[in-house]
C-alpha positions as CSV (number, residue, x, y, z in Angstrom):
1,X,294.9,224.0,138.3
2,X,297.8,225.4,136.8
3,X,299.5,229.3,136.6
4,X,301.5,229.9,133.2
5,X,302.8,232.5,131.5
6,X,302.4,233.0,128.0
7,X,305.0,234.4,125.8
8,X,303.1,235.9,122.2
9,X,305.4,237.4,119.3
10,X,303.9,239.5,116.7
11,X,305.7,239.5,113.8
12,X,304.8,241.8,110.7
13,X,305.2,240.2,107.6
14,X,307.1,242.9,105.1
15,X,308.1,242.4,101.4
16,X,311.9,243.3,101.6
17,X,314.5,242.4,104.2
18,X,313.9,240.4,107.2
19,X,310.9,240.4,109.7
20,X,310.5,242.8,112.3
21,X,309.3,242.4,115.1
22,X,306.2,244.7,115.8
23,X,305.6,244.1,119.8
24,X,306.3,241.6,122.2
25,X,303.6,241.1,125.1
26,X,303.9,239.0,127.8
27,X,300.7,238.1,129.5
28,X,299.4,236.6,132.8
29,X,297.2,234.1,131.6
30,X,295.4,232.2,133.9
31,X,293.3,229.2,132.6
32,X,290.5,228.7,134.6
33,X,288.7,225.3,136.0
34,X,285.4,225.5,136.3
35,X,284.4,225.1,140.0
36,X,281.4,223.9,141.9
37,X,279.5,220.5,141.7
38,X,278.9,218.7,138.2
39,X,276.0,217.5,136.6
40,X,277.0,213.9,138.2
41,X,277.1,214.8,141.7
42,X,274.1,216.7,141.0
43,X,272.2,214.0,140.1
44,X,273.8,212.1,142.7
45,X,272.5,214.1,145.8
46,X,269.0,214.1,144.1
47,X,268.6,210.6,143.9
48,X,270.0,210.4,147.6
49,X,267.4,212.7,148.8
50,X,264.1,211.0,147.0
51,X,266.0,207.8,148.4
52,X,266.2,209.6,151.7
53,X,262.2,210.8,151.6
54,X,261.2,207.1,150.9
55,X,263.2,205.5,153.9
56,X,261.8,208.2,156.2
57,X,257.8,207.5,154.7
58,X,258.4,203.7,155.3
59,X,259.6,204.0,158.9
60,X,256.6,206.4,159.5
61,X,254.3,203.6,157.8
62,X,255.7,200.9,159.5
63,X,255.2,202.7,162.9
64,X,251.6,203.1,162.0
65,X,251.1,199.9,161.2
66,X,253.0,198.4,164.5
67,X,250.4,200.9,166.7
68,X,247.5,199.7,164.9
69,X,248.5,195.9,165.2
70,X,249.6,196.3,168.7
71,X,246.0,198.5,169.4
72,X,244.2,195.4,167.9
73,X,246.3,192.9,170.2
74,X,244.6,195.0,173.2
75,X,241.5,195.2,172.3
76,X,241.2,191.5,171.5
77,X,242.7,190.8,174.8
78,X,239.9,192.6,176.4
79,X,237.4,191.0,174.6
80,X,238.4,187.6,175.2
81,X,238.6,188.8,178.8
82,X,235.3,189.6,178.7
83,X,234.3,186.7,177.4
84,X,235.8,184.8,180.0
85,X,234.0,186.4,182.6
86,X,230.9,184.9,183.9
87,X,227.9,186.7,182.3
88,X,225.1,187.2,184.4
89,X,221.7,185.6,183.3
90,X,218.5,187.8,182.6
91,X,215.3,186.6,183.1
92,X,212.6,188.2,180.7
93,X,209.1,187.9,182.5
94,X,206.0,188.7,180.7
95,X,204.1,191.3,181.9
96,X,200.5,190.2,182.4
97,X,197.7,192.2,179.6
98,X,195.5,194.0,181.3
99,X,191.5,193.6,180.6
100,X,189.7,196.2,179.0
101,X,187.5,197.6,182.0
102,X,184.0,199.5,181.8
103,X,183.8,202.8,182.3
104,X,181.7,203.0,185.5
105,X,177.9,203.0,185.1
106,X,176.4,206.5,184.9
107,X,173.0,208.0,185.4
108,X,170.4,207.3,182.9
109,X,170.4,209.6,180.2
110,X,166.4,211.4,179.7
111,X,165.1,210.8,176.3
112,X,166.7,212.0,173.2
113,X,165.5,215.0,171.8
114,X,165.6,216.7,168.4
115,X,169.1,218.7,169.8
116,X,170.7,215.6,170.8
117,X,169.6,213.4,167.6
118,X,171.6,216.2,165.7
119,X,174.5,216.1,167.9
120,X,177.3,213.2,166.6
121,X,179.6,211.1,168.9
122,X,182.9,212.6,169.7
123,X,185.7,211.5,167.3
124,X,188.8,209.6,168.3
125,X,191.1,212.8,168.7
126,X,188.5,214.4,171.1
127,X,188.3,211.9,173.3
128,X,191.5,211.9,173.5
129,X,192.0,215.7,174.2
130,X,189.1,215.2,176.7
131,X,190.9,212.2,178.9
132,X,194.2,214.0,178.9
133,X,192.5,217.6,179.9
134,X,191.0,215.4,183.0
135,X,194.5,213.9,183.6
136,X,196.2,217.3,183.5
137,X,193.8,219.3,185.8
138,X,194.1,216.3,188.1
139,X,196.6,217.6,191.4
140,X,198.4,214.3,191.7
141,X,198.3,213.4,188.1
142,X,199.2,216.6,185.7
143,X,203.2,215.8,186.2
144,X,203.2,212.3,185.0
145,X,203.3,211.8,181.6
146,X,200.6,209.5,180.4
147,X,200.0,208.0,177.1
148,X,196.5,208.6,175.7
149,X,195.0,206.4,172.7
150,X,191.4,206.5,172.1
151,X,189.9,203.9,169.2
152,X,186.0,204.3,168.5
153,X,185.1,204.8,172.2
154,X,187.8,202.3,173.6
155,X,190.5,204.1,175.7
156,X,194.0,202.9,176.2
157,X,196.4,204.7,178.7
158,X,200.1,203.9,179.0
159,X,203.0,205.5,181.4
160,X,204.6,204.9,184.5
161,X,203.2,205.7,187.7
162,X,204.6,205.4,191.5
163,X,201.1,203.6,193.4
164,X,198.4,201.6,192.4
165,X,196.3,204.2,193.8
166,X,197.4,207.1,190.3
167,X,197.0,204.0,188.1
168,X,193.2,203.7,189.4
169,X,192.6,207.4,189.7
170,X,194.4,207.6,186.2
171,X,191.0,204.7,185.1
172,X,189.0,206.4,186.4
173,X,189.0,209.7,185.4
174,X,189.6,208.5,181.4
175,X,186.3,206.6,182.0
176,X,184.7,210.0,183.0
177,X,185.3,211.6,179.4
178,X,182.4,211.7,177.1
179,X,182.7,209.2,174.2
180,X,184.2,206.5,176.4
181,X,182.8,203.2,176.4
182,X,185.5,201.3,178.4
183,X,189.6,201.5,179.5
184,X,192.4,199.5,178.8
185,X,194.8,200.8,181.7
186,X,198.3,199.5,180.9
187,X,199.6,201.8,183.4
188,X,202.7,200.0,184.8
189,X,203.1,200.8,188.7
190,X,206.9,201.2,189.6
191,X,207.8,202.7,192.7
């Protein structure tokens, strides 16, 4: 950048004689640069910074990746570990069906008469509200839950119970209900 000074005559033309001189200015003139960046270096740091961005996304990427490859290593470690490791054997033992049994012989009913011929046999869902009402109002039965499925007079009862002892009781109460011709008791006994 450069300081000058600049020396302007104004001369005024006239039609006789010689020129005069009107004025004589001096002046200060500066000439001014432009400063800052240009549109080169502009466009320069741009492209720097998207470059910049990039590099920065790839290393995250690339770490992301590396953790996920080197989570896969483990787990298939562990696996084959596993595998390695002596399995132990299970044994599946059928469990023996149980036979339908009677419902226990009751006293003979008198003669049918013109009330009773009207009356119908219970239907499936009675029965079965009528076994589990006996089961519930039973003191060492109404706390276990037992399974109650009654088909045209045939009662099946499922559930867990802790004795042989329930299991029976459990028979013979169902075999009680009216409607019941027989009891499939598949009761398991665990204790």
């Amino acid at each position: 950048m450069g300081d000058y000074i600049e020396k302007r005559r104004i001369v005024q033309a006239v039609p006789v004689g010689s020129d005069r001189v009107v004025e004589t200015r001096h002046h200060d003139a500066v000439v001014h640069e432009p400063r800052g960046i240009s549109g080169g270096a502009v466009a320069a740091l741009v492209l720097s910074g998207i470059a910049l961005a990039v590099l920065v996304t790839m290393l995250i990427a690339n770490n992301q990746q590396r953790d996920t490859d080197e989570e896969l290593a483990r787990e298939r470690a562990r696996a084959a570990e596993a595998a390695q490791q002596p399995q132990p054997s299970v044994v599946v033992v059928p469990q023996a069906q149980p036979m339908p049994v009677p419902a226990p012989a009751t006293a003979p009913t008198p003669a049918p008469s013109e009330h009773a011929a009207a009356a119908t046999a219970p239907t499936n869902t009675e029965v079965e509200i009528d076994v589990r009402s006996k089961l519930l109002n039973d003191p060492d039965l109404h706390s276990i839950p037992i399974e109650v499925k009654a088909s045209g007079g045939v009662v099946t009862l499922t559930g867990q119970v802790s004795s042989e002892k329930l299991k029976l009781q459990a028979e013979l109460l169902a075999g009680k209900a009216e409607g019941v011709r027989s009891v499939i008791n598949k009761i398991i006994v665990e204790p």
